[in-house]
C-alpha positions as CSV (number, residue, x, y, z in Angstrom):
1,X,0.0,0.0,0.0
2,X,0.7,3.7,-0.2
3,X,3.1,4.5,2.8
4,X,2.2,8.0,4.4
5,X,4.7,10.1,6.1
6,X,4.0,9.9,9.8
7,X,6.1,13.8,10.4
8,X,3.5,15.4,8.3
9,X,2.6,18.9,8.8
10,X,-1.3,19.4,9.2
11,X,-2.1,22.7,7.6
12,X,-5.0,24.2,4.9
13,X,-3.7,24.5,1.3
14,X,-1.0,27.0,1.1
15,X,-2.5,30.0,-0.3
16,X,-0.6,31.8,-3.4
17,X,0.3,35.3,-2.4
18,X,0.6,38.5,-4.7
19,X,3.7,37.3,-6.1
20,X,2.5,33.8,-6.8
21,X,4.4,32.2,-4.3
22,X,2.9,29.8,-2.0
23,X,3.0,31.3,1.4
24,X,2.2,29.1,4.6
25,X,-1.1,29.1,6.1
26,X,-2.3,28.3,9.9
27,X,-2.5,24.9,10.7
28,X,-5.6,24.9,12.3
29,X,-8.4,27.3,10.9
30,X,-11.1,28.7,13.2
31,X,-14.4,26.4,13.7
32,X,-17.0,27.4,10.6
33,X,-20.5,27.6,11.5
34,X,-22.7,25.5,14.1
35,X,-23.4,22.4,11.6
36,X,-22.0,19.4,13.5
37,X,-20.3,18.5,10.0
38,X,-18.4,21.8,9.3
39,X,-16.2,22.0,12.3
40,X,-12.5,22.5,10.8
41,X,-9.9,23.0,7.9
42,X,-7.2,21.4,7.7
43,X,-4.9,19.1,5.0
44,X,-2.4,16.2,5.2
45,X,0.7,16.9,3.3
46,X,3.2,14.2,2.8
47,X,6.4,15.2,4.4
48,X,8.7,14.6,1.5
49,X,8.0,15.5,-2.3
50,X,9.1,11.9,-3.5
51,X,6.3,10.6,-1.7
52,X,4.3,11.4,-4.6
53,X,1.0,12.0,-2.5
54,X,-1.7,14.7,-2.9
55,X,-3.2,16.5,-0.4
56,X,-6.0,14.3,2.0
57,X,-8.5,17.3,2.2
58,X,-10.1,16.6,5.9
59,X,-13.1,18.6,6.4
60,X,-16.4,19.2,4.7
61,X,-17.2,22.2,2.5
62,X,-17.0,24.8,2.1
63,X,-13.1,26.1,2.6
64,X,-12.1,29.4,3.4
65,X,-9.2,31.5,5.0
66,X,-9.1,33.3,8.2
67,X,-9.3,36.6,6.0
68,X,-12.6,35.6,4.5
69,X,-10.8,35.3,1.1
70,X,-10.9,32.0,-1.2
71,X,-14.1,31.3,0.4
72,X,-15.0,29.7,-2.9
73,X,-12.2,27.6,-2.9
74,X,-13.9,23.8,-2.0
75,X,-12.3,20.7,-2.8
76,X,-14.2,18.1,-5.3
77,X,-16.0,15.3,-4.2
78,X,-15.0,12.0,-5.5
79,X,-17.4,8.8,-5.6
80,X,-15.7,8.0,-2.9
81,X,-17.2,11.1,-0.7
82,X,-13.3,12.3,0.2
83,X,-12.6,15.3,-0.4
84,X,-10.2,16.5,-3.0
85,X,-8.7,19.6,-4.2
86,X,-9.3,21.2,-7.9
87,X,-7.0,19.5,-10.6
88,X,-6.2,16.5,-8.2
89,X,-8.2,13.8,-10.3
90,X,-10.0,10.2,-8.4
91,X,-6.3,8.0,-9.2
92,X,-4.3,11.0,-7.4
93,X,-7.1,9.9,-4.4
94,X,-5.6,8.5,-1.2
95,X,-9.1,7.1,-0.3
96,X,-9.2,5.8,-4.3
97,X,-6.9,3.7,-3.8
98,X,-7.9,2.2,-1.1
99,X,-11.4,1.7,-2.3
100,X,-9.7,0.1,-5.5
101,X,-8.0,-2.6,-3.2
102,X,-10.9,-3.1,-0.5
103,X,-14.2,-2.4,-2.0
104,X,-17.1,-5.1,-2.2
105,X,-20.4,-5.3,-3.6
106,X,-22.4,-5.0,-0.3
107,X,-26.1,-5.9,0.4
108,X,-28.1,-3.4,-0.6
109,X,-30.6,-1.7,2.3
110,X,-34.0,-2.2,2.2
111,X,-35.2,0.9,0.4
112,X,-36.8,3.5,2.8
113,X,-39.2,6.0,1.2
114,X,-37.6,9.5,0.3
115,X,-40.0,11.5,2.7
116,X,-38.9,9.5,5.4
117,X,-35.1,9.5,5.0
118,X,-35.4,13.4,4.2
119,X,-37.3,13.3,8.0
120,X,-34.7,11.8,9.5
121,X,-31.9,14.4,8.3
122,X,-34.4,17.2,9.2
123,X,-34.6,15.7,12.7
124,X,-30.8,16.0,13.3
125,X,-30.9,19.4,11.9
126,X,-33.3,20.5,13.5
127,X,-31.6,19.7,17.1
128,X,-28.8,21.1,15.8
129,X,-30.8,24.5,15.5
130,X,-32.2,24.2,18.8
131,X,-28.5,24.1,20.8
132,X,-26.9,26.1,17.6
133,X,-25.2,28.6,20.2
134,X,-24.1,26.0,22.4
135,X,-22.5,23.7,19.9
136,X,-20.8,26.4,18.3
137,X,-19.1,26.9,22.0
138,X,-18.8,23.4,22.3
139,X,-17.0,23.7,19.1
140,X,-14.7,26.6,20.3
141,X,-14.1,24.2,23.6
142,X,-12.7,21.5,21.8
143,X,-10.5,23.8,19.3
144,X,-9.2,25.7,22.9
145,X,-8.5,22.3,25.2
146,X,-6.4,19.8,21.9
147,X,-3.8,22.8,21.8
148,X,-0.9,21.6,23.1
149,X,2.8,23.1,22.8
150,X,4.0,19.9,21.4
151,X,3.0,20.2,17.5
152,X,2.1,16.7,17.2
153,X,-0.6,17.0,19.3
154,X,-3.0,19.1,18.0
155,X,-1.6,17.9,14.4
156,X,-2.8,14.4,15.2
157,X,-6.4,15.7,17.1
158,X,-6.9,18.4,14.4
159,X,-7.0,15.4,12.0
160,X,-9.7,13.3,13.5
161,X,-11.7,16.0,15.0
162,X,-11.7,17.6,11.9
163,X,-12.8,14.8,9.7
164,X,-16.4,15.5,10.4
165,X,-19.1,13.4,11.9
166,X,-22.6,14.1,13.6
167,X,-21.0,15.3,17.1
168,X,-23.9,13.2,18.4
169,X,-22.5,12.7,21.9
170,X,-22.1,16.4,22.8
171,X,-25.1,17.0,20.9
172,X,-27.2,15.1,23.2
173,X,-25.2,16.2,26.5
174,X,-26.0,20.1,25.3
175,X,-29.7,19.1,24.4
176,X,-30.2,17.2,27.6
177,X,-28.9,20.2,29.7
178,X,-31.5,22.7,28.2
179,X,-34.5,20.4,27.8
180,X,-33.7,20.3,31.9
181,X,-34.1,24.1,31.5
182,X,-30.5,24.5,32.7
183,X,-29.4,28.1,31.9
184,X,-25.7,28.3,32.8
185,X,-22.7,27.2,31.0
186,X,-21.1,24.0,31.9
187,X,-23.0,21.7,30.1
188,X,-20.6,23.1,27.1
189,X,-17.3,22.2,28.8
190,X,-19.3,18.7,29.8
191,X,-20.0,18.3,26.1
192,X,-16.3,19.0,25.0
193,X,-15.2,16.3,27.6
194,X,-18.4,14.1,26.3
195,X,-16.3,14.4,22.2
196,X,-12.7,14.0,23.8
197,X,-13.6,10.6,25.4
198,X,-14.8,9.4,22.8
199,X,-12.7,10.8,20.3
200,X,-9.5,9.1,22.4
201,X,-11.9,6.3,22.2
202,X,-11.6,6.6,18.1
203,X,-7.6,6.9,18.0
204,X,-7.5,3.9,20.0
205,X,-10.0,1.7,18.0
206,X,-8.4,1.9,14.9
207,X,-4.6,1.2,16.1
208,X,-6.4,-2.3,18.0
209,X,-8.8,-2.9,14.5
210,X,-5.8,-1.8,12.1
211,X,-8.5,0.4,10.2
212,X,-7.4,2.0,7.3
213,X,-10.3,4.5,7.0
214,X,-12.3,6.6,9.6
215,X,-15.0,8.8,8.1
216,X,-14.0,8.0,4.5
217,X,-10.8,9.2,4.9
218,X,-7.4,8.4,6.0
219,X,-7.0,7.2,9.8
220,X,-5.2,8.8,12.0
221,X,-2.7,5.5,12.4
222,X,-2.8,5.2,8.9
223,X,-1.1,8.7,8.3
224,X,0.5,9.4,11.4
225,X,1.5,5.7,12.9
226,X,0.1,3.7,15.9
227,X,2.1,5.2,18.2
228,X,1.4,8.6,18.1
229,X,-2.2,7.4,17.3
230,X,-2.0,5.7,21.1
231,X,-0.4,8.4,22.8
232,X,-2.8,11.4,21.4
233,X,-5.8,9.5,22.3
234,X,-4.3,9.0,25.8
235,X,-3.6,13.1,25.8
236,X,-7.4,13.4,25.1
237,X,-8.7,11.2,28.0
238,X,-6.6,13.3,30.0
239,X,-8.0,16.4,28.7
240,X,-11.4,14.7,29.4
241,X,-10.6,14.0,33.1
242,X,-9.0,17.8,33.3
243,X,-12.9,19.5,32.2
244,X,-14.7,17.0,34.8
245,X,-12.1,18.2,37.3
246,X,-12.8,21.9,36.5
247,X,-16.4,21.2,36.0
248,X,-15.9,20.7,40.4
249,X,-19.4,18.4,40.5
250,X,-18.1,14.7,42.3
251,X,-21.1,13.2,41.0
252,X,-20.5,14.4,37.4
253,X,-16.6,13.1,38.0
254,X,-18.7,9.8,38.9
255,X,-21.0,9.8,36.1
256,X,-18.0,10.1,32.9
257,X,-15.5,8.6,34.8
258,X,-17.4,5.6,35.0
259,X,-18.3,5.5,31.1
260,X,-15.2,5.4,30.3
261,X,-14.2,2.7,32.3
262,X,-17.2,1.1,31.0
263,X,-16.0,1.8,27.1
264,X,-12.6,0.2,28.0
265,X,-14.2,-2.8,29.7
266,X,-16.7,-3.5,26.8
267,X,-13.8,-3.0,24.3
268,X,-11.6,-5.3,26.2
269,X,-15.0,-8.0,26.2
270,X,-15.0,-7.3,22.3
271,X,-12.0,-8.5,22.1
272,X,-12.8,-11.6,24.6
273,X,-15.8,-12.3,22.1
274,X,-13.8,-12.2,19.0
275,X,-13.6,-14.8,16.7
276,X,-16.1,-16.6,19.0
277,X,-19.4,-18.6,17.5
278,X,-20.6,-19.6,20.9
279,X,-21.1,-16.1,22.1
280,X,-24.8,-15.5,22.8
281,X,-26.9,-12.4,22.0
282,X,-27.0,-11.5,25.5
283,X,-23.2,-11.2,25.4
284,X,-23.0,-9.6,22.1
285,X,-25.2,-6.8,23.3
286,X,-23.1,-6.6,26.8
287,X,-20.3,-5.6,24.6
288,X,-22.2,-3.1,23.1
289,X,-23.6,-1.6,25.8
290,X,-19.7,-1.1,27.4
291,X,-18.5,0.1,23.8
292,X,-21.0,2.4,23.1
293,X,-24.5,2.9,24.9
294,X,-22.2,3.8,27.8
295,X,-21.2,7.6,27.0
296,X,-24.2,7.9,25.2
297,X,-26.3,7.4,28.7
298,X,-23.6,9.7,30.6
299,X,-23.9,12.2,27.9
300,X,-27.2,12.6,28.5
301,X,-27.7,12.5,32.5
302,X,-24.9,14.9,32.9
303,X,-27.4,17.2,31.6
304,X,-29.7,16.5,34.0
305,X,-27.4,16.6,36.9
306,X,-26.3,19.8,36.4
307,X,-29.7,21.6,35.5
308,X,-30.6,19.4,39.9
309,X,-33.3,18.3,38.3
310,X,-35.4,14.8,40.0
311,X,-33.8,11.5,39.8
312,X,-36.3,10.2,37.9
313,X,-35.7,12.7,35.1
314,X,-32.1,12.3,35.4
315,X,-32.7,8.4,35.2
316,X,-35.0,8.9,32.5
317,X,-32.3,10.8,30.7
318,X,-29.6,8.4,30.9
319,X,-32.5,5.3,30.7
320,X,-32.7,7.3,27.2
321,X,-29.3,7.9,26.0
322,X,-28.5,4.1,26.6
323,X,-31.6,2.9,24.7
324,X,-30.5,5.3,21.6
325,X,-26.7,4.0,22.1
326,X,-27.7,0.4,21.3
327,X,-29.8,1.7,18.7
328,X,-26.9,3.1,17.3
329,X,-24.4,0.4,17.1
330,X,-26.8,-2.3,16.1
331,X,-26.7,0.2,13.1
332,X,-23.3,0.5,12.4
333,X,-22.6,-3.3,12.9
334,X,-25.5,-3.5,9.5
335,X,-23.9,-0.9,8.3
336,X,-20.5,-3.0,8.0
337,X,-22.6,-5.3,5.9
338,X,-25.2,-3.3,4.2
339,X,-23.8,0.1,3.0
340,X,-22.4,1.9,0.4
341,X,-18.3,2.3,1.5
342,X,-18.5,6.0,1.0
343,X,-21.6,6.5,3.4
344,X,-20.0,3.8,5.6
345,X,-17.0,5.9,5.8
346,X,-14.8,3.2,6.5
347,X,-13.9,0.2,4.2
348,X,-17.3,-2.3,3.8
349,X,-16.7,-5.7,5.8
350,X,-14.2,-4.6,8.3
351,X,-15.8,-6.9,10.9
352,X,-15.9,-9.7,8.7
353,X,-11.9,-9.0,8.6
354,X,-11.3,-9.0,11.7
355,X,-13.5,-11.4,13.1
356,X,-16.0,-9.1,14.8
357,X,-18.8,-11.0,16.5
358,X,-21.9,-8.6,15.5
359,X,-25.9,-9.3,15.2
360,X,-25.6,-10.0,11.7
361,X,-23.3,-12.9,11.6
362,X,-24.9,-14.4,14.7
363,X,-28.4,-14.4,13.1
364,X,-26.8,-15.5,9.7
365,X,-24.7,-18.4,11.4
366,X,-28.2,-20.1,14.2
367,X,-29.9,-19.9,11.0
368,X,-27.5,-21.8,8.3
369,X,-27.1,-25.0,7.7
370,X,-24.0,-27.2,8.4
371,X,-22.4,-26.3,5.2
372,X,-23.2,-22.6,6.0
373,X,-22.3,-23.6,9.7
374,X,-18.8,-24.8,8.5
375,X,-18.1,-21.5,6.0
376,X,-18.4,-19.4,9.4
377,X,-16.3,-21.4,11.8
378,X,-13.7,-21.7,9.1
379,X,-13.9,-17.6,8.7
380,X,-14.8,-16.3,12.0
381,X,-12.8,-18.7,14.5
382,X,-10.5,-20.0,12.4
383,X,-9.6,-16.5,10.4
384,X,-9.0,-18.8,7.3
385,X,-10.6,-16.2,4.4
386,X,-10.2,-16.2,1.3
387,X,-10.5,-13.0,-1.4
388,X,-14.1,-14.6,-2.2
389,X,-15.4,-15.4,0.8
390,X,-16.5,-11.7,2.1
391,X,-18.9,-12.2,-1.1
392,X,-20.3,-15.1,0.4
393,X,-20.5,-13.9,3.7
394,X,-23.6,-11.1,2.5
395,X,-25.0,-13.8,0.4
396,X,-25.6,-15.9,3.6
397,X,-26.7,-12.5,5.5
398,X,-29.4,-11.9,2.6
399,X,-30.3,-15.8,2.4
400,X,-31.3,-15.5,6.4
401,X,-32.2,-11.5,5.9
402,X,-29.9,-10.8,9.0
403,X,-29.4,-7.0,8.1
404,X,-33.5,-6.7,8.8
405,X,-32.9,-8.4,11.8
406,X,-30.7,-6.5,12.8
407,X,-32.2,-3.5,12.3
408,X,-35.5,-4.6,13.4
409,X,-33.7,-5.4,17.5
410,X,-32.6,-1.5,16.6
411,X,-35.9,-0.2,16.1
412,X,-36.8,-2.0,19.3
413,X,-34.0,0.3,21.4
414,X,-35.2,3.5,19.4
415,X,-38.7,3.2,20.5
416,X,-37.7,2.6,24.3
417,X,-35.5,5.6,24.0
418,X,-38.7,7.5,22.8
419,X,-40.8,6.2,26.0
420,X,-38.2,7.2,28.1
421,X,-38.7,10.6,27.4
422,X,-42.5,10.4,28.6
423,X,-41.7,12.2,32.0
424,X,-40.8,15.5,30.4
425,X,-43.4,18.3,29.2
426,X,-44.0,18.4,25.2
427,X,-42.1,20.7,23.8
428,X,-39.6,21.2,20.6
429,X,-36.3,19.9,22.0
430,X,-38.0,17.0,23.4
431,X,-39.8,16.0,20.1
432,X,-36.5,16.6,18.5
433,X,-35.0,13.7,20.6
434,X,-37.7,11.5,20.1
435,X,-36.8,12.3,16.1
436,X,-33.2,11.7,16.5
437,X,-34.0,8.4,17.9
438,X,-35.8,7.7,14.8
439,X,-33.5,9.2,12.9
440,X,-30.5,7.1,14.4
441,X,-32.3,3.7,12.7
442,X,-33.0,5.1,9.4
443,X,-30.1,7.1,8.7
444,X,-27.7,6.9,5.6
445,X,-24.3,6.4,7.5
């Protein structure tokens, strides 16, 4: 594969000054707008010129400078949803070529009607409306607490933080905090902490899965190396521990510090369940829960601790964010199977790979016969594969329909996360939870 220089320097595109020279450019712009999805500017230039590489553009449209000049200046989106500069064509593509070496055919989703998926979207946005001022503080937070004096800090933060996502997490902590009717400000540094946990959480995960791709782009091990991958996401746990410190609640402390023990412990019984056909559902979704409900129920009841509101609201809160965090990753572990690679943002199969007990295979393998039975002992705990056999992996999954399964047990946590929300008065921001619940099933990616 293409080898990336790990002592890259993470700036936007030089810009040409008056004289035509190239003239260096910050490495870290300022956070553009409140959209969860246009957070930061920045580039990955190889270190040396013989590499050969092209920029990895590694934020969402549209580019600009500091001085409000070049504002027109976006990169071009490739089938393969990265980003690329003007005149850089799809083979100069870091992400191309990975696609070209790793893409499958995967099972198509069952189609869901255009009204609804353009509801879902518009449920996301429209939460993102309702906390616009906070997130954009949020955003501010997180640019203020990853600076570091050593370079390769913020380099390395600059480049996952900036690569996009829904900034779910911190979403719902902000969300939670004012549908609690909280009117202060520490639910912003509580959502910052909310992202750097699980952002170190990120950096981690790929160095342990040897992912290649995080967002449709480059990972952060991939450019930069697993060690400094390791070492940054340890530097953003402690920044994490630094805003619940500062924050001065014990029982906030109590709530986060205890998610992210959780997130370690169901990462570490991922790992125990790997390559494992005997594991039941029950277990699968213990891992899960650790992994990934976890923060998403702190998130939330951090809110409500803070806005010293009853324990059944802050119970109900967190009963919610769990609910909608299982929802979640029973989506992305169909996702793995079912999407398009440049929605998935990462490459198609990965679990399959790596020998990832998920929902999908379990259904697939309790329903197959012996032959079938045989293919998945010989994939999954032996790790025997073959180029083909990721082919014949979906074909099972569509034979026993285990992506609808799948997403049928994550319909199931959507709706409980709904009915958790019964003991608050109507009103928009809780309607706009209840959507995002709906919305976290349905989505694209």
């Amino acid at each position: 594969g293409t080898k990336v220089s790990n002592s890259a320097a993470i700036g936007p595109r030089d810009k040409p000054g008056d004289d035509g020279e190239e003239k260096p450019s910050p490495r870290l712009l300022a956070p553009m707008g409140t959209s969860p999805g246009m957070t930061f500017g920045v580039s990955h230039y190889p270190n040396s010129a013989s590499d050969g590489l092209p920029p990895i553009a590694l934020a969402c449209n549209p580019w600009g400078w500091p001085d409000g000049s070049w504002a027109g200046m976006n990169p071009r989106s490739h089938r393969c949803g990265s980003q690329c500069w003007p005149g850089q064509n799809a083979a100069g593509c870091v992400v191309h070529s990975l696609e070209s070496t790793l893409g499958v055919t995967a099972i198509p989703l069952e189609p869901v009607p255009t009204a609804q998926t353009g509801a879902s979207e518009d449920s996301l946005n429209a939460l993102v409306g309702l906390v616009a001022a906070d997130l954009e503080a949020c955003n501010r937070t997180i640019v203020a607490r990853m600076d570091s004096p050593v370079a390769l800090i913020p380099q390395l933060a600059a480049h996952i933080v900036a690569a996009g996502g829904k900034r779910l997490r911190p979403l719902l902590t902000l969300a939670a905090a004012r549908l609690c009717g909280y009117q202060g400000g520490r639910h912003v540094e509580l959502a910052a902490c909310v992202e750097f946990i699980h952002t170190a959480t990120l950096l981690h995960d790929d160095v342990v899965d040897e992912s290649l791709l995080r967002r449709g782009l480059a990972s952060a091990n991939a450019v930069f190396g697993n060690k400094a991958s390791v070492l940054v996401g340890d530097f953003l746990f402690a920044r994490a521990f630094q805003l619940m410190v500062d924050d001065g609640s014990l029982k906030v402390l109590g709530i986060l510090s205890h998610a992210a023990a959780t997130i370690a412990e169901g990462e570490v019984l991922q790992l125990a369940t790997q390559n494992d056909l005997s594991t039941s559902e029950a277990r699968y979704l213990d891992v899960i829960k650790g992994k990934t409900a976890a923060l998403f129920a702190a998130a939330c009841q951090v809110g409500a601790v803070i806005s010293h509101r009853p324990q059944a609201e802050e119970d109900a809160l967190s009963a919610y964010g769990m609910s909608l965090g299982m929802a979640f990753q029973l989506v992305d572990d169909a996702l793995d199977y079912s999407a398009d690679q440049a929605k998935l943002g990462k490459t198609v199969g990965d679990d399959f790979r790596e020998g990832k007990f998920t929902l999908p295979i379990l259904v697939a393998y309790q329903a197959g016969d012996a032959s079938e039975r045989a293919f998945w002992q010989r994939t999954i705990e032996q790790s025997e594969q073959t180029d083909d056999d990721l082919d014949h992996a979906l074909l099972l999954m569509e034979r026993h329909r285990a992506i609808p399964a799948t997403l049928a047990r994550a319909a199931g946590f959507a709706s409980d996360a709904k009915a958790a929300l019964a003991v608050f008065p109507d009103s928009p921001i809780r309607q706009a939870l209840m959507d995002v619940a709906d919305y976290t099933v349905i989505r694209a990616r």
